[in-house]
mmCIF file of the C-alpha atoms, coordinates in Angstrom:
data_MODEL
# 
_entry.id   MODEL 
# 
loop_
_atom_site.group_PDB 
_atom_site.id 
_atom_site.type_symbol 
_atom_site.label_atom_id 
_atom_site.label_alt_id 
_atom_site.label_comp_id 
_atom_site.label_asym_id 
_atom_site.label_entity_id 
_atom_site.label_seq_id 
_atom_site.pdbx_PDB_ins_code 
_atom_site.Cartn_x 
_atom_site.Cartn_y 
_atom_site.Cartn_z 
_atom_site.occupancy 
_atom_site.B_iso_or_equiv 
_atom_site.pdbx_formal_charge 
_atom_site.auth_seq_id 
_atom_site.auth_comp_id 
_atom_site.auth_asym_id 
_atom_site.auth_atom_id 
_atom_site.pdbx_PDB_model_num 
ATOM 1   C CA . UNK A 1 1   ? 177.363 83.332 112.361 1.00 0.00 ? 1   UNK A CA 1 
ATOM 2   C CA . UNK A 1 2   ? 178.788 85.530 114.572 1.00 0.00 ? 2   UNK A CA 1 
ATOM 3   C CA . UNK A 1 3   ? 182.323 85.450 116.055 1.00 0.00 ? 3   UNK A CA 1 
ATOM 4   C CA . UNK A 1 4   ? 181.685 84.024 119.208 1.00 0.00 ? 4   UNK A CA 1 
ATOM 5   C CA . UNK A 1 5   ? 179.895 81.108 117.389 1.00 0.00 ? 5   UNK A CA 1 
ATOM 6   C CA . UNK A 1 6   ? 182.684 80.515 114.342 1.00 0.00 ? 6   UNK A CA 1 
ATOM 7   C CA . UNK A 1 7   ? 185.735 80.268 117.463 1.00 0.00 ? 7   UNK A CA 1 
ATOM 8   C CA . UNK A 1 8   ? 182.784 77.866 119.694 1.00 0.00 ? 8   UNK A CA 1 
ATOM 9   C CA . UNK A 1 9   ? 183.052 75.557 116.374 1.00 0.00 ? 9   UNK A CA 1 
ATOM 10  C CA . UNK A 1 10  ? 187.015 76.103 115.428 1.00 0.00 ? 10  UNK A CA 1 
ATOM 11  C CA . UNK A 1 11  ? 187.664 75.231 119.200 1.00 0.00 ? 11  UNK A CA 1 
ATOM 12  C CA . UNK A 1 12  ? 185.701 71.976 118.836 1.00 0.00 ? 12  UNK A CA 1 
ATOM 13  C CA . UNK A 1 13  ? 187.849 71.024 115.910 1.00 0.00 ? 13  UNK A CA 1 
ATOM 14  C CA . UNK A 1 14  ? 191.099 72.007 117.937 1.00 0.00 ? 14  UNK A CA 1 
ATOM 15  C CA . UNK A 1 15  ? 191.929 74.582 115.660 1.00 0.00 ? 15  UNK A CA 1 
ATOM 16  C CA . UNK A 1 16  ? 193.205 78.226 116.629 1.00 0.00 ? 16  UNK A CA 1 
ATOM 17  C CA . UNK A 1 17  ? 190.594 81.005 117.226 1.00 0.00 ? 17  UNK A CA 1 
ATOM 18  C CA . UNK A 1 18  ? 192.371 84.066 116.859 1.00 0.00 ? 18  UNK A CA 1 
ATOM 19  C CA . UNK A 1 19  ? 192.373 86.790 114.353 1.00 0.00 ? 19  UNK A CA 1 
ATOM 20  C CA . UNK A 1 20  ? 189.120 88.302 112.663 1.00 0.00 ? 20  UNK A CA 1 
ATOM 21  C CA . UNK A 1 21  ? 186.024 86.945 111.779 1.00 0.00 ? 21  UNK A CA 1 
ATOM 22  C CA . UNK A 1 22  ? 187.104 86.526 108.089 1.00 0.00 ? 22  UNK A CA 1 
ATOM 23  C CA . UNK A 1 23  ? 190.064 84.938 109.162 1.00 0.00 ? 23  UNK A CA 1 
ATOM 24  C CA . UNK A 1 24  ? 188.140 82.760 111.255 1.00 0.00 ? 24  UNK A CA 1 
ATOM 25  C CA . UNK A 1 25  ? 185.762 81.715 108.042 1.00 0.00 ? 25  UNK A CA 1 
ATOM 26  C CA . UNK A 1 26  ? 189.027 81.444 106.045 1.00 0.00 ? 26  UNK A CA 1 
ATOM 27  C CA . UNK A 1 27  ? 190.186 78.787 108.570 1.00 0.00 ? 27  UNK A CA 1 
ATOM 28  C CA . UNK A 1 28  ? 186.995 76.925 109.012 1.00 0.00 ? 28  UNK A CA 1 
ATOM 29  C CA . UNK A 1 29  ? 186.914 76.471 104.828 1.00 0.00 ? 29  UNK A CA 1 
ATOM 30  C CA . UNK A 1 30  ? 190.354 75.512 104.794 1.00 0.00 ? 30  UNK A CA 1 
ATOM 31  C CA . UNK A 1 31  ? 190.302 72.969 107.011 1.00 0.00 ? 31  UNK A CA 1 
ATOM 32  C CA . UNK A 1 32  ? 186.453 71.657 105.939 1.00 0.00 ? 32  UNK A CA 1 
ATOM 33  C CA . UNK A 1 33  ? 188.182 68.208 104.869 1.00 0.00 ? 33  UNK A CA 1 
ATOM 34  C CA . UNK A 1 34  ? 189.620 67.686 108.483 1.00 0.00 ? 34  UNK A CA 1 
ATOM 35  C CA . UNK A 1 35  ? 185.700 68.454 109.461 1.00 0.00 ? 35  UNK A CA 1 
ATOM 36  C CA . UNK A 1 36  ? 184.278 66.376 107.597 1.00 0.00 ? 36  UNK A CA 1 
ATOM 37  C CA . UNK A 1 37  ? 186.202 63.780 107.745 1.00 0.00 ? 37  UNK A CA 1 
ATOM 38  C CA . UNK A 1 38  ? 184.445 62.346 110.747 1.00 0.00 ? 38  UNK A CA 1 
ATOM 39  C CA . UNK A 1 39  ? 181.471 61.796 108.693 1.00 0.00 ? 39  UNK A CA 1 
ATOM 40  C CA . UNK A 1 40  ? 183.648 59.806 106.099 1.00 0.00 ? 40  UNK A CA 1 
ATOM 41  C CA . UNK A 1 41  ? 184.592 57.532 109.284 1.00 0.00 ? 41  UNK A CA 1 
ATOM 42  C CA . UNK A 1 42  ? 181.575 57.095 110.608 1.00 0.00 ? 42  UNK A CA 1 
ATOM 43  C CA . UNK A 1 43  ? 180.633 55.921 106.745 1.00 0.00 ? 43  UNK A CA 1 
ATOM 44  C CA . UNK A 1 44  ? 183.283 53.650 106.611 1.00 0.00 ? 44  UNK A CA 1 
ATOM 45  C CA . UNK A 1 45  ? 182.678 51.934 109.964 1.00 0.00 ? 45  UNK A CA 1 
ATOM 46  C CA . UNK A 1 46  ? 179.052 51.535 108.833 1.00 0.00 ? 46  UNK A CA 1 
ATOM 47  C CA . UNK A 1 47  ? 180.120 50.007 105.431 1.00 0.00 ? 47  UNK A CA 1 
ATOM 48  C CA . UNK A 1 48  ? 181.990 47.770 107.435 1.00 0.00 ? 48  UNK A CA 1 
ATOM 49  C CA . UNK A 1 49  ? 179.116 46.592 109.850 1.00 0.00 ? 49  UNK A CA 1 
ATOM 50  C CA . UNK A 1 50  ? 177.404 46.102 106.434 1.00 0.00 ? 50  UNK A CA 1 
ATOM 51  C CA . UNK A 1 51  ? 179.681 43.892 104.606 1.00 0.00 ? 51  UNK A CA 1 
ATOM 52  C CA . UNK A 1 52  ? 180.068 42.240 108.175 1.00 0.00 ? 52  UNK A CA 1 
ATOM 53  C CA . UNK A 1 53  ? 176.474 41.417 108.109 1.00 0.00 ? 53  UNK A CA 1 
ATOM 54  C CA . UNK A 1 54  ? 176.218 40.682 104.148 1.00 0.00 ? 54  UNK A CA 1 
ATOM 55  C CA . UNK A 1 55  ? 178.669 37.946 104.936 1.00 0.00 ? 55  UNK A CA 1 
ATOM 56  C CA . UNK A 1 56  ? 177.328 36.052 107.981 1.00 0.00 ? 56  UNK A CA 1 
ATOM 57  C CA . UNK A 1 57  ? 173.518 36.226 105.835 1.00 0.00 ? 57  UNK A CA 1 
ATOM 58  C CA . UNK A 1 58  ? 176.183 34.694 103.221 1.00 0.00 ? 58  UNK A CA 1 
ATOM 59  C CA . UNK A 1 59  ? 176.825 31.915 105.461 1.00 0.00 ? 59  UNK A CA 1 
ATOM 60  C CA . UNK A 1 60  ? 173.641 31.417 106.619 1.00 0.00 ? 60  UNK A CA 1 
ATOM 61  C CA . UNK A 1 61  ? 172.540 30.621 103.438 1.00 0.00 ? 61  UNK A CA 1 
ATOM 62  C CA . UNK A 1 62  ? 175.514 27.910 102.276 1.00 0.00 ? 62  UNK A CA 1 
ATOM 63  C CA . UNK A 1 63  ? 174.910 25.959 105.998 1.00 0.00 ? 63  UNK A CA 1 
ATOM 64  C CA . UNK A 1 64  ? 170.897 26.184 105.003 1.00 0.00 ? 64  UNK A CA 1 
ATOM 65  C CA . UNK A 1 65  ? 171.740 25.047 101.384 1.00 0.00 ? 65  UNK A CA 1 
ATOM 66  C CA . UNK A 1 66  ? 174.123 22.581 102.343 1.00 0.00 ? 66  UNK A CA 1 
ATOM 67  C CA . UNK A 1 67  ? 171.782 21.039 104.410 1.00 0.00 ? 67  UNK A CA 1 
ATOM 68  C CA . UNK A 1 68  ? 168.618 21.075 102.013 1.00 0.00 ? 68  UNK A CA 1 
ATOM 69  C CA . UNK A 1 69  ? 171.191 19.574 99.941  1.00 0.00 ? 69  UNK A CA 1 
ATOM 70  C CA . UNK A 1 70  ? 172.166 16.488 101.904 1.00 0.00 ? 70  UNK A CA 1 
ATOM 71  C CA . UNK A 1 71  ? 170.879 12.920 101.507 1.00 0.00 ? 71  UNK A CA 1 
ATOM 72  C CA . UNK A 1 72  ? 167.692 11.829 102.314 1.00 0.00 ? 72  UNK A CA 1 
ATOM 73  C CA . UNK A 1 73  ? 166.716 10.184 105.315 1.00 0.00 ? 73  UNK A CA 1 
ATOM 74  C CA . UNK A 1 74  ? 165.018 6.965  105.756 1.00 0.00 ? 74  UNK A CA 1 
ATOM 75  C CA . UNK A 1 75  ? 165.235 5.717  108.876 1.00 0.00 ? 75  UNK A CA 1 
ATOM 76  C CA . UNK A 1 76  ? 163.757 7.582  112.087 1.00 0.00 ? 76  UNK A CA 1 
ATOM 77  C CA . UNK A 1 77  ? 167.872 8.475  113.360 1.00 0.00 ? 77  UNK A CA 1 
ATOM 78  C CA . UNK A 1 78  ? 168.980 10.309 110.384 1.00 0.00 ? 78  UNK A CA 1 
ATOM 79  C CA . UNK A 1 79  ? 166.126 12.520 110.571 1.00 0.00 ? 79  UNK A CA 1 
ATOM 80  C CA . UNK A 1 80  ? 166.760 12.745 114.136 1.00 0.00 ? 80  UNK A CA 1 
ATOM 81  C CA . UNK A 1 81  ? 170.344 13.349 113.173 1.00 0.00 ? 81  UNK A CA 1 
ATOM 82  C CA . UNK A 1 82  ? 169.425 15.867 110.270 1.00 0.00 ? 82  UNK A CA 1 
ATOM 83  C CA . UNK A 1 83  ? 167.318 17.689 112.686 1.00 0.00 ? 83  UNK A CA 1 
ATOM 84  C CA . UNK A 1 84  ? 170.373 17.950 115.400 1.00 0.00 ? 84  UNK A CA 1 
ATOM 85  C CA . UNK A 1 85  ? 172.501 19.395 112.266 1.00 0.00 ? 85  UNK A CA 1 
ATOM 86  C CA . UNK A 1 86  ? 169.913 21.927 111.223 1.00 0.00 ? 86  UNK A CA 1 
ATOM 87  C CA . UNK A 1 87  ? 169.243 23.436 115.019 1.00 0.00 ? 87  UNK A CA 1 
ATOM 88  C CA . UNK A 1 88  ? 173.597 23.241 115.184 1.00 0.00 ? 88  UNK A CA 1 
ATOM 89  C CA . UNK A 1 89  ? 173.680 25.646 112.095 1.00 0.00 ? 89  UNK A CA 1 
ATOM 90  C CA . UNK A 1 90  ? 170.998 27.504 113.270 1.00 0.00 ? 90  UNK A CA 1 
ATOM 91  C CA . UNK A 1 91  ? 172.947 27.994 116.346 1.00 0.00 ? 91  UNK A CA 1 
ATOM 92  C CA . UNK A 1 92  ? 175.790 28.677 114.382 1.00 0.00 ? 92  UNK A CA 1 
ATOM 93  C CA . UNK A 1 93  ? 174.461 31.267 111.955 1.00 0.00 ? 93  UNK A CA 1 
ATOM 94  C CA . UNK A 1 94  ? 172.617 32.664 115.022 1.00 0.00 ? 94  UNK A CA 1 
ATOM 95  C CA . UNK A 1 95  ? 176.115 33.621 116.873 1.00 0.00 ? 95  UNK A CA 1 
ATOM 96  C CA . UNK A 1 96  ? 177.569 34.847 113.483 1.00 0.00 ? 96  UNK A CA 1 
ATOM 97  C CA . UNK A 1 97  ? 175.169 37.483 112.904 1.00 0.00 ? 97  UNK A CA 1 
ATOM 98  C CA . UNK A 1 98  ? 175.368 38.408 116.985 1.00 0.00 ? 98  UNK A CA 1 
ATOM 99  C CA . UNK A 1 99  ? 179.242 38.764 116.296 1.00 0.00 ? 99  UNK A CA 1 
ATOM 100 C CA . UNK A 1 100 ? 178.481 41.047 113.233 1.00 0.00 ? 100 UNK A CA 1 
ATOM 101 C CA . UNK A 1 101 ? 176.549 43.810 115.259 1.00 0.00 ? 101 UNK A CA 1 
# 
């Protein structure tokens, strides 16, 4: 790289660009954590997102359980009432996984 391009990438980092070009490479490895640390961010943020989603497909599948689970219906209004249920979790799981993203 030459000069003009290591003080174009220190100056993007907010870090001083003075002094000679091995001063400027002594800078830019010194402070490599600080740049990469935006990475590490952008890693955590998606690991967040991921356990956001891995818990709303969680719930998903207890309302879906729960429901596959419940009594069975003999007369023409529970399974009219059943129905309503499913569609409400449905619903339900439908809005958690919009509030994950």
């Amino acid at each position: 790289m030459t000069v003009a391009q290591l003080k174009e990438l220190l100056a993007d980092h907010s870090l001083p660009v003075s002094g000679r070009k091995a001063e400027l490479i002594d800078r830019l490895i010194e402070n490599q954590e600080d740049l990469g640390g935006e990475d590490s961010h952008e890693k955590e943020e998606t690991d967040i997102l991921e356990s956001k989603q891995d818990t709303a497909a969680e719930a998903i599948e207890t309302v879906v359980s729960d429901i596959g689970d419940g009594p069975v219906a003999l007369e023409e209004s529970d399974v009219t009432l059943q129905t309503m249920i499913l569609i409400g979790a449905v619903i339900l799981a439908l809005g958690l996984v919009i509030l994950s993203l």
